[in-house]
Backbone as a chain_set.jsonl record, in Angstrom:
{"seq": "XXXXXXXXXXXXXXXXXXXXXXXXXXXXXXXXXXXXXXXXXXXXXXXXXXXXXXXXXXXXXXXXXXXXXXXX", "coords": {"N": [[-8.457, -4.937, -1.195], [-10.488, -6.372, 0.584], [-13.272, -5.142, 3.19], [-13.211, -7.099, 5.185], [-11.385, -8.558, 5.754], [-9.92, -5.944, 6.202], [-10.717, -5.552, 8.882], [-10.335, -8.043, 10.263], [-7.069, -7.738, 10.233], [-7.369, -5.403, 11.964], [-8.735, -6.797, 14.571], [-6.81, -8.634, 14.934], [-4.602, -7.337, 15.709], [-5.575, -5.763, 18.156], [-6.175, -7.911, 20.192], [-3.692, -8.918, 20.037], [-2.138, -6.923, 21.241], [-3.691, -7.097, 23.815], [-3.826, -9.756, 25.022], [-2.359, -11.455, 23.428], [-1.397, -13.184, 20.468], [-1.616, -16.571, 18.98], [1.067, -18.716, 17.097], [-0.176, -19.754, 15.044], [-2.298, -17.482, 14.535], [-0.402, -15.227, 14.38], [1.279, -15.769, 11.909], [-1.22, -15.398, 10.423], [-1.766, -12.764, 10.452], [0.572, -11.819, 10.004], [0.667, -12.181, 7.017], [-2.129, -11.053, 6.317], [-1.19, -8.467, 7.106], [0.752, -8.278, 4.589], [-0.39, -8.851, 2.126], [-2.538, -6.03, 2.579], [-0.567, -4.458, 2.358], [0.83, -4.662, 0.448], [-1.594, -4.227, -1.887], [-1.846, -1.601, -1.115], [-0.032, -0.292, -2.04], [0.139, -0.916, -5.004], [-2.332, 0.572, -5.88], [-1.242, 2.688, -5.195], [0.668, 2.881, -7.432], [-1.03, 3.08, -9.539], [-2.327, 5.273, -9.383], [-0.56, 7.533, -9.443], [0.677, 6.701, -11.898], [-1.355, 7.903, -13.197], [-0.761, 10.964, -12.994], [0.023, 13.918, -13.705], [2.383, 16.48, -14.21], [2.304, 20.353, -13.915], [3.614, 22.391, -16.566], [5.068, 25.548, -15.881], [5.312, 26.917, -18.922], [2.809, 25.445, -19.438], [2.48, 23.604, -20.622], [1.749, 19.888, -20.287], [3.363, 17.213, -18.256], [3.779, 13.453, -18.026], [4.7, 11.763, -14.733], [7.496, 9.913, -14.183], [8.797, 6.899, -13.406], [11.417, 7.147, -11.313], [13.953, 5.184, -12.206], [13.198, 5.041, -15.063], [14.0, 7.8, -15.724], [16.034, 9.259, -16.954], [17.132, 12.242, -16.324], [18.082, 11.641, -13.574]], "CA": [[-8.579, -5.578, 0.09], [-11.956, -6.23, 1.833], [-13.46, -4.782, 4.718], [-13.261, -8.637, 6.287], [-10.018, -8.352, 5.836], [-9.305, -5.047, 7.455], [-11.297, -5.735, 10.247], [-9.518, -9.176, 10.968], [-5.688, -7.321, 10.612], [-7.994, -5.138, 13.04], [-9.29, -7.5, 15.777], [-5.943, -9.354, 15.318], [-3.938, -6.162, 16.707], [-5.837, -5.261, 19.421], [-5.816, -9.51, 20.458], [-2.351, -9.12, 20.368], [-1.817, -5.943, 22.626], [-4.504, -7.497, 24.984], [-3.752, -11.208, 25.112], [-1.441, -12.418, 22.678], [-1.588, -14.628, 19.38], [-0.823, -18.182, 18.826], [1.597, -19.134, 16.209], [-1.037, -19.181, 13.205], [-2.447, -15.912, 14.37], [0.583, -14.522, 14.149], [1.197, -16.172, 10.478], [-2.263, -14.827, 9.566], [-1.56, -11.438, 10.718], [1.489, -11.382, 8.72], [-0.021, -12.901, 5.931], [-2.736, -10.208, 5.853], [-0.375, -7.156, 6.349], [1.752, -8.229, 3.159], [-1.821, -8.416, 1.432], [-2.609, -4.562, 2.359], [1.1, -3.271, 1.947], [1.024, -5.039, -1.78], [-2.784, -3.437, -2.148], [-1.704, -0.13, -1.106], [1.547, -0.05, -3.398], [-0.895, -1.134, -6.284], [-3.067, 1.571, -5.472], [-0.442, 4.165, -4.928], [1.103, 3.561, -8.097], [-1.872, 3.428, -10.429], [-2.822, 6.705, -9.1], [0.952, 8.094, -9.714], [0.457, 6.495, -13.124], [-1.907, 9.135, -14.188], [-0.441, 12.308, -12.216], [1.273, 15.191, -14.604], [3.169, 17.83, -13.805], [2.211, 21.201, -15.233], [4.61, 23.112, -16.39], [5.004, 26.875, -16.078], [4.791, 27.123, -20.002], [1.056, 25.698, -19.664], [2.906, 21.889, -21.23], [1.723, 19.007, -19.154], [4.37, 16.003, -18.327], [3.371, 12.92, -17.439], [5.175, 11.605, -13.734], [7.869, 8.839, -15.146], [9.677, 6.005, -12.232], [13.16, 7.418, -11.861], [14.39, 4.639, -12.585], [12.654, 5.632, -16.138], [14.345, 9.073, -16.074], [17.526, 9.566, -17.162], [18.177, 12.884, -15.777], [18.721, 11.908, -12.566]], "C": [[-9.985, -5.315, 0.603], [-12.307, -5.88, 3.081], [-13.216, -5.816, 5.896], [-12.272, -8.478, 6.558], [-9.363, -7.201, 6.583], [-9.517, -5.211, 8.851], [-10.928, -7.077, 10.977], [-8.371, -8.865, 11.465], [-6.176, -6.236, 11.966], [-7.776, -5.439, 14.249], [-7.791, -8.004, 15.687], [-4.748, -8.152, 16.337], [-4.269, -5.666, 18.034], [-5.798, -6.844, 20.224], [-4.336, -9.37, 20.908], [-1.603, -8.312, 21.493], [-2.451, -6.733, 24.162], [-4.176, -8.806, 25.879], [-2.382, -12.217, 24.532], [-2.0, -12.916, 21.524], [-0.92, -15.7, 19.408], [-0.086, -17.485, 17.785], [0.707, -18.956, 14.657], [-2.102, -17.784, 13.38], [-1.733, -15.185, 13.873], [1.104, -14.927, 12.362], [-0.446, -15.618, 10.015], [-1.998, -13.437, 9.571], [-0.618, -10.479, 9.599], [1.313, -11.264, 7.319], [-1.101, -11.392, 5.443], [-2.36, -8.819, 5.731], [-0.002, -6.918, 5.652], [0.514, -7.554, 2.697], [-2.069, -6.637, 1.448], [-1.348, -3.824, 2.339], [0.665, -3.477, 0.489], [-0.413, -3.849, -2.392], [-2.569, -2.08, -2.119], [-0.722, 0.557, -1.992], [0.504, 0.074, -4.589], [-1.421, 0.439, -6.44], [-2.051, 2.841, -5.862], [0.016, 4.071, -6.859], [0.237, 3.534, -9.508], [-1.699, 4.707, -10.099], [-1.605, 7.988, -9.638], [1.359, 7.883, -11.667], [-0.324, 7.539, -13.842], [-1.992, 10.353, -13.335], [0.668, 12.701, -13.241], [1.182, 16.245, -13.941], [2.691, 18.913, -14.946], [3.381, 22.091, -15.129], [4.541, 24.499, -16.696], [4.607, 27.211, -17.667], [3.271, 26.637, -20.183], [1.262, 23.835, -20.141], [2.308, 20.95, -19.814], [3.012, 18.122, -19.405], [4.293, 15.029, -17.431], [4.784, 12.57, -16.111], [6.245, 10.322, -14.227], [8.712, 8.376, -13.509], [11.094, 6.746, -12.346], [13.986, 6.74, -12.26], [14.415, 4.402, -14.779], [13.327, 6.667, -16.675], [15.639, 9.23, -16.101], [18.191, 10.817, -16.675], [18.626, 13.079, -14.709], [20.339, 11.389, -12.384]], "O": [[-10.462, -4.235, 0.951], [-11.67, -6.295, 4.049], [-13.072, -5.579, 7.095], [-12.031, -8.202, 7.733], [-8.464, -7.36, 7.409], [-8.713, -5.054, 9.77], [-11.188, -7.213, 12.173], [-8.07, -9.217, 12.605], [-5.432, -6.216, 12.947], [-7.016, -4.848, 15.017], [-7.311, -7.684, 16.774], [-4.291, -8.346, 17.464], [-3.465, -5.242, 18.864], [-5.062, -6.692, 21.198], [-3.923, -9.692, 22.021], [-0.804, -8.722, 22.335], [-1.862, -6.879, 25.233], [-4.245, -8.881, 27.105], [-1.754, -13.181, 24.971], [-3.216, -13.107, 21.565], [0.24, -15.803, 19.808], [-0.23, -16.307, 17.454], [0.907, -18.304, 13.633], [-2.583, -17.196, 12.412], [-2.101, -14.432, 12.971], [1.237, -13.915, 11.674], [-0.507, -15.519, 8.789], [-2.03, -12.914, 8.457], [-0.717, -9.459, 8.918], [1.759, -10.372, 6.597], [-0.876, -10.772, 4.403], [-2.758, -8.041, 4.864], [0.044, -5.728, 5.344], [0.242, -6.354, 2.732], [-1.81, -5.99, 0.433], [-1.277, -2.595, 2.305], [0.274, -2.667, -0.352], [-0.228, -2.889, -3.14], [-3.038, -1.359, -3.0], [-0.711, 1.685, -2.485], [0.137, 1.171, -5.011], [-0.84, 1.301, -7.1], [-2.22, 3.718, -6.709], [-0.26, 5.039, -7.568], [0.784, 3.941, -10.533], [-0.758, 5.283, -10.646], [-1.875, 9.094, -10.105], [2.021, 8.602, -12.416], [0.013, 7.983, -14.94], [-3.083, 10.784, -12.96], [1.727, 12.15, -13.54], [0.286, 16.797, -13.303], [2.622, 18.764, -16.166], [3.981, 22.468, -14.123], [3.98, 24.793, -17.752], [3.536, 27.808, -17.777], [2.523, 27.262, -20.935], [0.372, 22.996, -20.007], [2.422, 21.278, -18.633], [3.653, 18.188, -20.454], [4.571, 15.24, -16.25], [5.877, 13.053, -16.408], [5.549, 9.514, -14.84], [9.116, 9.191, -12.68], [11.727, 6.86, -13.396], [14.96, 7.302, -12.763], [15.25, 3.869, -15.509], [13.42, 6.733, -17.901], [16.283, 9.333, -15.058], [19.412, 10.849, -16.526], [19.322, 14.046, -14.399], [20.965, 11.668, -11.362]]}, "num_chains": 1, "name": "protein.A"}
C-alpha cells in the first residue's frame, strides 16, 4: 500500500468525523480499508512464514497454519 493511499484513508477519516462523506467517499473509504486489511494480512503472514520456534533441545521448527497441524 502507498503512502497516497494511507494518507487518503487518512484525510478521508478525519472528513468524516468533521463533516461527513458523500456516498462515493464512503465507497472509497471502504474500498481503501479492504486494500490495507488484505496488505497487512499479506504482510503478516509472509513474515509468520519464516518465524521458527526454537526448541529447548537447540532443534529449530518452522511455525505451520493450524489448520496444517494435526496436533491440535
Amino acid at each position: 500500500m502507498t503512502e497516497e493511499k494511507i494518507n487518503r484513508i487518512n484525510f478521508l477519516a478525519r472528513k468524516q468525523k468533521s463533516e461527513g462523506l458523500t456516498e462515493a467517499e464512503k465507497a472509497e473509504q471502504q474500498a481503501l480499508r479492504r486494500e490495507y486489511i488484505d496488505s497487512y494480512k499479506r504482510s503478516l503472514v509472509a513474515q509468520l512464514e519464516n518465524t521458527y520456534i526454537l526448541e529447548p533441545d537447540g532443534t529449530k521448527r518452522k511455525v505451520k497454519r493450524r489448520d496444517e497441524n494435526s496436533d491440535n
